[in-house]
LUMNU-393939 format. One record per residue: x, y, z of N, C-alpha, C in turn. Coordinates in steps of 0.2 Angstrom, whole numbers, plus 5000, padded with zeros to 4 digits. Last residue first. Example, Ala and Ser with C-alpha at 12.3 -4.5 7.8 and 13.67 -1.06 7.14 Angstrom:
<nodes>
506449895035506849955036506450005039;506649725039506249785039506649845039;
</nodes>
This chain:
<nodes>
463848305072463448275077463248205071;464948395067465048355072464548305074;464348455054465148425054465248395060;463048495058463248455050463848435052;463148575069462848505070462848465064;463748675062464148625069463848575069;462848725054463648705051463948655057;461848775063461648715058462448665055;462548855070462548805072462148745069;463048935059463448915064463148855068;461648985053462348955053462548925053;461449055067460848985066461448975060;462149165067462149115074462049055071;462049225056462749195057462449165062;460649285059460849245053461649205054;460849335073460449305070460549255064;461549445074461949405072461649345071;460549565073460749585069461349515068;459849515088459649525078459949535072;460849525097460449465093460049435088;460849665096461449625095461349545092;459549705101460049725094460449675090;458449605110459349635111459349635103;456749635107457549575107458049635107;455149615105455649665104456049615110;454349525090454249555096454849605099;453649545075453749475080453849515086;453149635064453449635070453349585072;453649605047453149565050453549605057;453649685030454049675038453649685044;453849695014453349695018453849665026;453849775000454349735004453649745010;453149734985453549764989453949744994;451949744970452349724973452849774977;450149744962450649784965451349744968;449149644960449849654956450349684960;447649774961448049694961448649674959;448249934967448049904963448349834961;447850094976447850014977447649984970;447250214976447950204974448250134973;446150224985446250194978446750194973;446550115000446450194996446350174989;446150025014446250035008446050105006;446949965030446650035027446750035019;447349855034447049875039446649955038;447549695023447549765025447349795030;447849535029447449595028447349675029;448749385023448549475030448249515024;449449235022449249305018449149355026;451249165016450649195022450449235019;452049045010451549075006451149095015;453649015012453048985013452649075012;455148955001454749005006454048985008;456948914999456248895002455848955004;457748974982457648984990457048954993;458148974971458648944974458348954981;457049054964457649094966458049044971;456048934975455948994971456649034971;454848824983455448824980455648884974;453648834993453848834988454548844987;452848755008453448775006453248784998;451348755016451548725012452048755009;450348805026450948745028451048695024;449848985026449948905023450648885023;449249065038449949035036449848985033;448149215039448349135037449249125034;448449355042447649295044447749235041;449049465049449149405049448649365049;448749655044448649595053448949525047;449649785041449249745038449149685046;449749975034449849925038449449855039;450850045023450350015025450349955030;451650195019451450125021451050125022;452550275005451750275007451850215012;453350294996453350335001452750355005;453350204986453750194990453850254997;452350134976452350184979452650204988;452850054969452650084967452350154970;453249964979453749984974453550044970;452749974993452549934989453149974984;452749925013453049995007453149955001;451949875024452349855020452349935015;452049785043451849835039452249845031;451149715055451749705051451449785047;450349595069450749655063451049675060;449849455071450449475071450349545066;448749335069448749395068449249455071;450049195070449349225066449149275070;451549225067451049195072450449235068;453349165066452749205062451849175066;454449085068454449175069453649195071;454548995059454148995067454249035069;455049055046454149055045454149025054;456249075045455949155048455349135050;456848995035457248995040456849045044;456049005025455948945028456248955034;455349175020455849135020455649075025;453849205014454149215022454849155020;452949315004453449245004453949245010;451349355006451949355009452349315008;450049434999450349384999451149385003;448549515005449349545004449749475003;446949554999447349515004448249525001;445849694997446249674995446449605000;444349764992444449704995445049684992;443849844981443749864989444049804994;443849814968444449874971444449884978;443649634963443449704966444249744967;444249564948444149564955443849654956;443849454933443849524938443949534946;444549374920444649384928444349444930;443849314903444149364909444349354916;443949174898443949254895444249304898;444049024901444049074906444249124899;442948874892443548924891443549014897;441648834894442148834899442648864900;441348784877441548774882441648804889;442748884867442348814869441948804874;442648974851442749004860442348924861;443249044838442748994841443148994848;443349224830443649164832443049114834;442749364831442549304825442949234825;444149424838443349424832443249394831;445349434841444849384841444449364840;445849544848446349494841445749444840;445149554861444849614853445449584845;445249504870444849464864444949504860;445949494885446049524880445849504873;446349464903445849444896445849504890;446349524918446549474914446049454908;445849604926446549574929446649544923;444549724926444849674923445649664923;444049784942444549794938444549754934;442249824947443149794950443349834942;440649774951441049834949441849824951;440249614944440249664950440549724946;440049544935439949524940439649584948;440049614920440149614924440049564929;439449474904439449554910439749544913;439049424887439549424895439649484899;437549354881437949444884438249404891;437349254877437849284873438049334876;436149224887437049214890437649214885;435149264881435249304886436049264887;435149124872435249184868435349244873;434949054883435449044877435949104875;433649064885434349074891434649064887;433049034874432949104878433549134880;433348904874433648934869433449034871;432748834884433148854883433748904879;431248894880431548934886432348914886;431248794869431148884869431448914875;431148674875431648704872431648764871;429948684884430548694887431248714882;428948704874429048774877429548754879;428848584868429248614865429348694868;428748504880429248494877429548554872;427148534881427648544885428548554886;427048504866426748574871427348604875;426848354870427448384865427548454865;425648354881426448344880427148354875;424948384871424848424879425548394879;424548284863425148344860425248404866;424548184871424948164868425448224866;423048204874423648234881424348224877;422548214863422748284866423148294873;422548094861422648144857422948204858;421448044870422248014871422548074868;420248134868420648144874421248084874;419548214857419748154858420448134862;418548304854418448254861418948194861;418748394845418448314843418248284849;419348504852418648514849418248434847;420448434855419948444862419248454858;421148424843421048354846420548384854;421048574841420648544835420648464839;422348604849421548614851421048594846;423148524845422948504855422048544853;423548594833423448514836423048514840;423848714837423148714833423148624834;425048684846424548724848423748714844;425948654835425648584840424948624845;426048754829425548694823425348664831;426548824837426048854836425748814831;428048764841427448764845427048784844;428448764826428248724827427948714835;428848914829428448884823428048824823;429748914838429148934838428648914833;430748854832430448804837429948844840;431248934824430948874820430748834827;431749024831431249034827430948984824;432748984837432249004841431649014836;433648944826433148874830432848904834;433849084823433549044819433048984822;434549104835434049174835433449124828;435649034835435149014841434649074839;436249094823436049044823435749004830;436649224830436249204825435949144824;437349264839436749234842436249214833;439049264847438549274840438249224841;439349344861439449294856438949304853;440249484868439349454867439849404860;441049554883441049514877440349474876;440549644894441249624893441349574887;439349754900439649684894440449724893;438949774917439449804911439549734905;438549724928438349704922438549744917;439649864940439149794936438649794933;440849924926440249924933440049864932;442749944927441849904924441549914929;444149974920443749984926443049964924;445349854910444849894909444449924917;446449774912446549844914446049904914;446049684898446249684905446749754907;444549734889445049714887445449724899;442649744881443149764887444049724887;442249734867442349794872442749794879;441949624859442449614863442749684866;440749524848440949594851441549574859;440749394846440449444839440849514842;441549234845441449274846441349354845;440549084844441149124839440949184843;440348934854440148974850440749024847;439848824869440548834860439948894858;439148904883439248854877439848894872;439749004891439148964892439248914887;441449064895441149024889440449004891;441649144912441949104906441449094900;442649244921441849274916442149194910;442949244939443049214932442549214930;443349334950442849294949443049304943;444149344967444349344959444049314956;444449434981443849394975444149404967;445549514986445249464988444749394987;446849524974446049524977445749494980;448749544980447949524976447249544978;450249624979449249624981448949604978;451549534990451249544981450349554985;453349544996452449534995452349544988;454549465003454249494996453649484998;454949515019454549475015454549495009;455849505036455549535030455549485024;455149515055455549465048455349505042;456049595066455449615061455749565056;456149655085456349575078455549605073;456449815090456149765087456149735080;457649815102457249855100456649795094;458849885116458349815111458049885108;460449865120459849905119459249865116;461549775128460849815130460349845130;462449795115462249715120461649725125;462649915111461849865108461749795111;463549945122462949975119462249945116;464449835119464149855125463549875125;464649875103464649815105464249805113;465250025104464649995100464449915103;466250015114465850045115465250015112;467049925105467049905111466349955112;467350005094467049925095466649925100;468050115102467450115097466950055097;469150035107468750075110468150105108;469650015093469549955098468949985104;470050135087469450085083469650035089;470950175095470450215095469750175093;471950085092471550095099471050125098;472250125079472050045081471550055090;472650255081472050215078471850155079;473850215089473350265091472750245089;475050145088474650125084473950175090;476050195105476050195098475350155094;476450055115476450115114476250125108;475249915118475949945119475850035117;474049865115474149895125474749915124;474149825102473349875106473549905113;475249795099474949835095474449885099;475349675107475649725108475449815106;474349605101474049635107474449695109;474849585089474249625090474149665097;475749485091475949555091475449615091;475249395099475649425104475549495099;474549355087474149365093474549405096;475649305081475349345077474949365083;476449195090476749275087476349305085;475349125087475349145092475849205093;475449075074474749115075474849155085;476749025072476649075069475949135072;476548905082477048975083476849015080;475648825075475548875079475848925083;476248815064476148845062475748885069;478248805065477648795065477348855065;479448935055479148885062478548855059;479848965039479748895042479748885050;479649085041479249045037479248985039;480549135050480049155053479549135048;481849115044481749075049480949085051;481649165032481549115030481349085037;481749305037481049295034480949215033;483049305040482649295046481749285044;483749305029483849255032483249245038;483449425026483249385021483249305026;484049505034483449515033483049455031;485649455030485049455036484449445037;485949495020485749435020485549405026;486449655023485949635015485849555015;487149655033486549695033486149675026;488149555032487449545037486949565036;488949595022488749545020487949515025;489249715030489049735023488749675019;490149665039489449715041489049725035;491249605033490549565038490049585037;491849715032491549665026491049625028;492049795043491549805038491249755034;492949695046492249705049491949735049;494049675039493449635039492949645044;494449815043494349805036493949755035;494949835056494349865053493949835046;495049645058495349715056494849765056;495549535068495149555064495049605064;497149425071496349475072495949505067;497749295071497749315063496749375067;498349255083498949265077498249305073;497149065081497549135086498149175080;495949075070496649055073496849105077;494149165072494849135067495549105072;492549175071492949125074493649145068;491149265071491349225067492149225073;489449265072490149245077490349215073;487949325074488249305072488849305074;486049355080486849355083487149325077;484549405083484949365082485749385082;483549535083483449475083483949405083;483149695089483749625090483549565089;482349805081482349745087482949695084;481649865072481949915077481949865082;481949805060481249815061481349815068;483449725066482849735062482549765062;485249665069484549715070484149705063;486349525076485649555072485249595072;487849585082487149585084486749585076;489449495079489049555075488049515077;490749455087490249445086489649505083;492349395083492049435083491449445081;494049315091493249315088493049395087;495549225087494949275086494349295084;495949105101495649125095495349185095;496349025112496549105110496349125105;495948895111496648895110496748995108;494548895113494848865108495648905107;494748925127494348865124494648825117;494949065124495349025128495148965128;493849125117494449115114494949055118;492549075127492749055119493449055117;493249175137493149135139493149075132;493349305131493649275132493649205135;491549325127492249295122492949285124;491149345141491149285137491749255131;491949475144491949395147491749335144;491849595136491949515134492049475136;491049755139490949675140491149625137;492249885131491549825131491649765138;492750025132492849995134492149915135;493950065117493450075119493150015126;495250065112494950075119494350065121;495149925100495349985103495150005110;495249785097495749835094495649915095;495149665107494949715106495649765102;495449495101495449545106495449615103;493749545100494249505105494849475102;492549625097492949605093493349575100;490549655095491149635102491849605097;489549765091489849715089490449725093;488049795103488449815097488949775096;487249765113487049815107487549845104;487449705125487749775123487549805118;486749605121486349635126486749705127;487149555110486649575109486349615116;488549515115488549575110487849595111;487949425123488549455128488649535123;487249325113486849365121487249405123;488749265108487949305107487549345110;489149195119489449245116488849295115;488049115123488149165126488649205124;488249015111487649065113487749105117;489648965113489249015107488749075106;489048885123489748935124489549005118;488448805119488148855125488648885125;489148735109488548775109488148815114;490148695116490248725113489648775111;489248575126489648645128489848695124;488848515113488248555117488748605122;488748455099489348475104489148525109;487848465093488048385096488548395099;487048545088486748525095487348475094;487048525074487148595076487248585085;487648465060487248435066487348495072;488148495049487448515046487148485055;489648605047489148565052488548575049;490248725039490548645037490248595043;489448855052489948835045489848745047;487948815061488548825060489148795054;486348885066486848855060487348865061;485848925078485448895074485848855066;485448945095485948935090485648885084;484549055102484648965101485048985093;484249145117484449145110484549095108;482749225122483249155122483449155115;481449265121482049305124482649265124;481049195106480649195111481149275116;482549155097481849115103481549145108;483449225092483149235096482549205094;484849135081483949185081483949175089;486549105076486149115082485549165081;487649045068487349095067486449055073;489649055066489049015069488549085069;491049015058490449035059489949015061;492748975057492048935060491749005060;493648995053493948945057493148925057;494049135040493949085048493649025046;493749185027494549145029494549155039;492849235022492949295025493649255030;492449115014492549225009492849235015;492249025022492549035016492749085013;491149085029491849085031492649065027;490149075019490649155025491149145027;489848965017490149015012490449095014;489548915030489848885025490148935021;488349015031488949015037489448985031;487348975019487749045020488249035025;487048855022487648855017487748945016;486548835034487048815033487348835028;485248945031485848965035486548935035;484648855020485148915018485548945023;484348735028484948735022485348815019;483648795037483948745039484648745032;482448875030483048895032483648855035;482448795013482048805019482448845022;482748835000482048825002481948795009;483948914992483848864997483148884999;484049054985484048994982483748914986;484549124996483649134992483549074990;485749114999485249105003484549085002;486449134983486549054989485749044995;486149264984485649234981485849144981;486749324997485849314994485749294990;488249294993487749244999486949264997;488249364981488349314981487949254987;488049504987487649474983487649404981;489349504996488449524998487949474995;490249484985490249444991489549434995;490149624979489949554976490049494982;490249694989489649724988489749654983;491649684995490949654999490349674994;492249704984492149644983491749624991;491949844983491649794975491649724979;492449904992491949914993491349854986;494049864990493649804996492849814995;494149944979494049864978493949804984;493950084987493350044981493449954979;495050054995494350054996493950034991;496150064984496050004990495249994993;495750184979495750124973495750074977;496050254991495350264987495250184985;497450244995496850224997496250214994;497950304981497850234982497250194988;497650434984497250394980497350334978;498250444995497550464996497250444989;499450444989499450414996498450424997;499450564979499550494977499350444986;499250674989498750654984498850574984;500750654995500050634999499450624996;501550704985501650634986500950604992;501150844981500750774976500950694980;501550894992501150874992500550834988;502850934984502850864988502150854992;502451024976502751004974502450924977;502051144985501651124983501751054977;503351154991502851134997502151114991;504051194981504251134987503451114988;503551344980503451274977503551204978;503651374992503151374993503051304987;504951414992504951344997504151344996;505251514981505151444980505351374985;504751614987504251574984504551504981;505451624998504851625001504651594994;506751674989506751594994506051574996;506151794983506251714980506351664983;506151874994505551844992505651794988;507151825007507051855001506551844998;507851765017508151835017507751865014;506851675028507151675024507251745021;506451515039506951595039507151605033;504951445044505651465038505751525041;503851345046504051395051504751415047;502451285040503051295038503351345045;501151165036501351225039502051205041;499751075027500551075031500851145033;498250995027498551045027499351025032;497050895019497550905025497950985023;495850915010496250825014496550855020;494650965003495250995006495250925011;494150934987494050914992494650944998;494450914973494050994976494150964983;495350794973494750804970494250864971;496150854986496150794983495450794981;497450974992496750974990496750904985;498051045008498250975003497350964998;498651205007498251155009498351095003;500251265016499851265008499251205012;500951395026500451365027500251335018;502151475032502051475027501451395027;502751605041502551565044502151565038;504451665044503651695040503351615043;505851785049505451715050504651745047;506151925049506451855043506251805046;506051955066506451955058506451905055;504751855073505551905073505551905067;503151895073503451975073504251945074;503051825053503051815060503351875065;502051835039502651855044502751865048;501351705032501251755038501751765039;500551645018501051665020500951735023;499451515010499451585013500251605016;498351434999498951435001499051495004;496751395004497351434997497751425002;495351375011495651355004496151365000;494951475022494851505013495151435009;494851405032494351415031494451475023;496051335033495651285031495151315030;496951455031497051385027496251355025;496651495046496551535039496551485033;497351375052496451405055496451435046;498651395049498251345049497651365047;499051535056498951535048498651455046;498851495070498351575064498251545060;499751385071499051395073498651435068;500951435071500851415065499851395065;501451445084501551505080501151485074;501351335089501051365092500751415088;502151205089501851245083501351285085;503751195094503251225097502751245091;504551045099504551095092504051125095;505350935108505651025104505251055101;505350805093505250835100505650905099;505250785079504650775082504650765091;505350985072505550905073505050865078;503950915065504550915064504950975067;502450805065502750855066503550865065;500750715060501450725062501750805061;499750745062499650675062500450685062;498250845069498950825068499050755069;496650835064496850825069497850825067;494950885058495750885055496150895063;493550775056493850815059494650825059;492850675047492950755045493150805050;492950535055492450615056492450655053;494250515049493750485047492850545047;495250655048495150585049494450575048;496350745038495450765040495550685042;498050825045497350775040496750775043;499350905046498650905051498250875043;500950945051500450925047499850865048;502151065053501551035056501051005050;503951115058503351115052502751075055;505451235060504751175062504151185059;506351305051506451295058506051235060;507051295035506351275039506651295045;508251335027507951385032507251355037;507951235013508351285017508051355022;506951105013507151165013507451205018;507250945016507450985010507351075008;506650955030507350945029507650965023;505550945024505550985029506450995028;505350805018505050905015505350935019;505750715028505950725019506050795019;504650755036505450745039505750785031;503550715030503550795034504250795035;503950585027503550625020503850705023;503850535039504450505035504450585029;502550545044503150575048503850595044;501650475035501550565037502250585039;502250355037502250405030501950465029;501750295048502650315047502650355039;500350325049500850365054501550375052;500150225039500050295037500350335041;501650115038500950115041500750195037;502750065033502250025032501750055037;503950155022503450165028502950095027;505050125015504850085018504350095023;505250275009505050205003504850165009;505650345020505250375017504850305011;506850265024506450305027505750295026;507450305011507550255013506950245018;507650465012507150435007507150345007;508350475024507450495023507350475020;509550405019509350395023508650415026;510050505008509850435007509350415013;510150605016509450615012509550545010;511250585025510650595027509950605021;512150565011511850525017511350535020;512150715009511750655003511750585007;512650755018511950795018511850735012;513950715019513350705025512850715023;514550765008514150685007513850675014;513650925006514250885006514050815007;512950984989512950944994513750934997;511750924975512650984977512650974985;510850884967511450824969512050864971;509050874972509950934973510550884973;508150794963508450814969509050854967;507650764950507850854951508050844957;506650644950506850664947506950754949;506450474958506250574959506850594959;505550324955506050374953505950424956;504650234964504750274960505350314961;504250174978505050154976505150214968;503350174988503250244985504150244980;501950074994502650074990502750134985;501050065004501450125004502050125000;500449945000500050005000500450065000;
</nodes>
């Protein structure tokens, strides 16, 4: 990382050989630093010692915080940078290279910033004695010279970071999708530990969920039998437990001051022969759910470097990992965590609405478990007439006239259809005819005295006055009338003039307008509800902004089949007719039965259900 063996080209080859020893010896120095500490000191020594007149110098980097701390100094005892303070400060808040004259003579105090990408890195500061303004400016170029060697130093780190940040970020992605790939969590946890430790060159990973408040170890690297080494396994687990209850990641041996709990992990390490651990807490969905511990050889700790790389692999195959544990419990674990959480929901902190709506319920629910009011079964209805009398056919005949039609209003004896009477209007003719010969018969056989004779056509007489009387009534039951005053419900001849009519054949329907009954389809699930003369009331379709009220005067106790549903046929009896009433009409109708808890009304239908469903599957 710090190989700085490149050529540099223009050193001063004038000198006496002390002075180019000692500059061997910097730049020797300076090529073998292995850390960032010896390549600040080596680099400020170098520079500092190359110009004529330095007295002491300072050189201040931004650390990780963006906060610029000294990181070396020259010389590196003895030296007061007190003086260099001002022109520091000013440095870092304008960004430019500055030069202060200090109050002794000929000393200045020469300040450049180190800028890496616009970005200001560090800054170095000069304390020099110098006679002249070209000494002044060309220790300035020095200074802006040699701090391309800390650029170069800050871009390798880069290029070193981005290629750890590439190969945690494919290393990440690599374990998700080993994870995803696996179908239960028993296989994807093993073969993620397996494959982490492989990437990340330990001895053993072990991966531990939270049970409940208990933590239980659940997968460990190149082991598919996790339990069979049972001290090790309580060892591991309380590792775990020991970062999660600190909430946050335990490294042993620790690489800096900070002060943790790691009794456990020493205890682990000393077991396995002084081994490097380091345990990384699982967070979620603002909760601890589990642990990881990874394990290496004594000799070989674990760097900042691998513990981000960890960190970057747990936060992206964690989550995933935990949805698998949390799929495959059973299932009444599942419904019992699902309850626990709810409840949490309702009595813990936070979900306000939830609350609000439960205290609502609750209220609603109390309320109507005490209030009653009244059980009403509802019905399709239909009005009919109470009388419906049928105008039918007296004998075959052809039909001559056809004035009234259905929807017609008719008084009584109103004609409603006349069949043609001709040919009864002939054989009434021709059977007069022949009662007025048998008439001069009878009386020409009385004039003779000859009495068999005359009782003979005394009897034919008789005979033939009764067909006249029939054919009388014949010819009066061509005119089809009224019966009453009502409505025609049914019949329409006026296509049928002159057609033939049989028989018996029904013509028309009348019913009255004074006399209604209300038909009721009562569901089969409602009809023991239902009592004879019960009230009720109904709102028809037709005129929806009017009711009426009706009593109960027959339940027939006989079902019909209808729309997929049983229902039984009740009638009732108006209690007030208008003329706005008319046979046919349809609506809804709703019987009072009596007054009940709300609550029992309104679950009524799910109850009976419920318990029809129970005694079909269990009895």
């Amino acid at each position: 990382m710090f190989d700085t063996s490149e050529s540099i080209e223009g050193n001063e080859s004038s000198g006496t050989g002390n002075q180019q020893e000692r500059s061997s010896e910097l730049w020797g120095a300076f090529t073998s630093a292995c850390s960032e500490d010896e390549y600040y000191q080596s680099w400020l020594t170098l520079q500092s010692e190359s110009i004529a007149g330095a007295i002491q110098s300072l050189l201040i980097v931004a650390s990780k915080s963006e906060q610029f701390a000294p990181v070396a100094r020259w010389p590196e005892t003895g030296a007061n940078c007190s003086l260099l303070s001002d022109v520091i400060e000013r440095v870092l808040d304008e960004h430019c290279g500055l030069l202060a004259e200090l109050e002794v003579a000929n000393q200045y105090a020469i300040a450049y910033p180190i800028m890496v990408d616009e970005n200001l890195y560090g800054v170095i500061a000069l304390e020099v004695s110098a006679a002249s303004e070209s000494q002044l400016k060309s220790i300035m170029e020095k200074l802006q010279w040699g701090t391309a060697w800390l650029e170069l130093l800050v871009r390798r780190k880069q290029v070193d970071d981005n290629q750890a940040l590439l190969h945690r970020l494919k290393t990440s992605v690599d374990m998700l999708a080993i994870t995803l790939n696996k179908e239960t969590f028993e296989s994807a946890a093993t073969a993620f530990t397996t494959e982490l430790a492989v990437a990340g060159d330990c001895e053993r990973i072990s991966l531990g969920f939270l049970y409940g408040k208990r933590l239980k170890l659940q997968a460990v690297s190149h082991s598919s039998d996790v339990g069979k080494k049972m001290n090790l396994t309580r060892a591991i687990e309380r590792v775990m437990d020991e970062a999660i209850a600190q909430r946050r990641e335990i490294i042993y041996p620790a690489t800096d001051d900070e002060v943790l709990i790691n009794r456990e992990h020493e205890v682990l390490s000393r077991q396995q022969s002084m081994a490097s651990i380091v345990t990384f807490p699982l967070y979620g969905k603002d909760r601890y759910y589990g642990g990881l511990t990874c394990e290496r050889a004594a000799g070989q700790p674990f760097t900042d470097r691998d513990v981000e790389f960890f960190r970057a692999v747990i936060s992206l195959v964690g989550p995933a990992l935990e949805n698998k544990y949390l799929n495959d419990r059973p299932l009444f674990v599942k419904i019992k965590k699902a309850g626990q959480q709810q409840l949490e929901r309702l009595f813990g902190k936070g979900y306000i609405g939830r609350k609000l709506a439960l205290l609502l319920i609750s209220a609603l629910v109390i309320f109507f478990s005490f209030m009653h009011g009244d059980y009403r079964v509802s019905a399709d209805i239909a009005l009919e007439g109470e009388v419906r009398r049928a105008v039918v056919v007296p004998f075959s005949g052809f039909i001559d006239q056809a004035p009234a039609r259905a929807g017609d209003l008719v008084e009584k004896g109103q004609l409603l259809c006349a069949l043609d009477d001709r040919d009864l209007r002939l054989v009434s003719l021709s059977k007069k005819s022949g009662h007025r010969q048998l008439k001069r018969q009878f009386q020409e056989a009385v004039a003779k005295h000859d009495r068999p004779l005359s009782k003979i056509i005394e009897a034919q007489l008789d005979q033939s006055q009764a067909e006249l009387d029939l054919i009388t009534a014949k010819l009066d039951r061509t005119l089809l009338k009224a019966p009453f005053a009502g409505l025609v419900v049914s019949g329409d001849l006026s296509q049928r003039l002159g057609s033939s009519v049989e028989q018996g054949e029904v013509l028309f329907e009348v019913t009255p307008l004074d006399a209604y009954r209300v038909i009721l389809k009562v569901d089969e699930r409602r009809i023991r509800d239902v009592k004879l003369g019960q009230q009720g009331a109904l709102v028809l379709s037709s005129l929806p902004g009017k009711k009426y009220t009706f009593t109960i005067s027959k339940i027939t106790p006989i079902s019909k089949a209808e729309e997929g549903r049983t229902y039984f046929r009740v009638e009732a009896k108006l209690d007030s007719i208008d003329s706005s009433l008319r046979p046919g009409m349809e609506g809804i109708g709703k019987i009072t039965i009596d007054q009940r808890n709300l609550f029992s009304i309104w679950t009524r239908d799910m109850y009976d259900w419920l318990r029809l469903s129970f005694w079909s599957w269990f009895s």
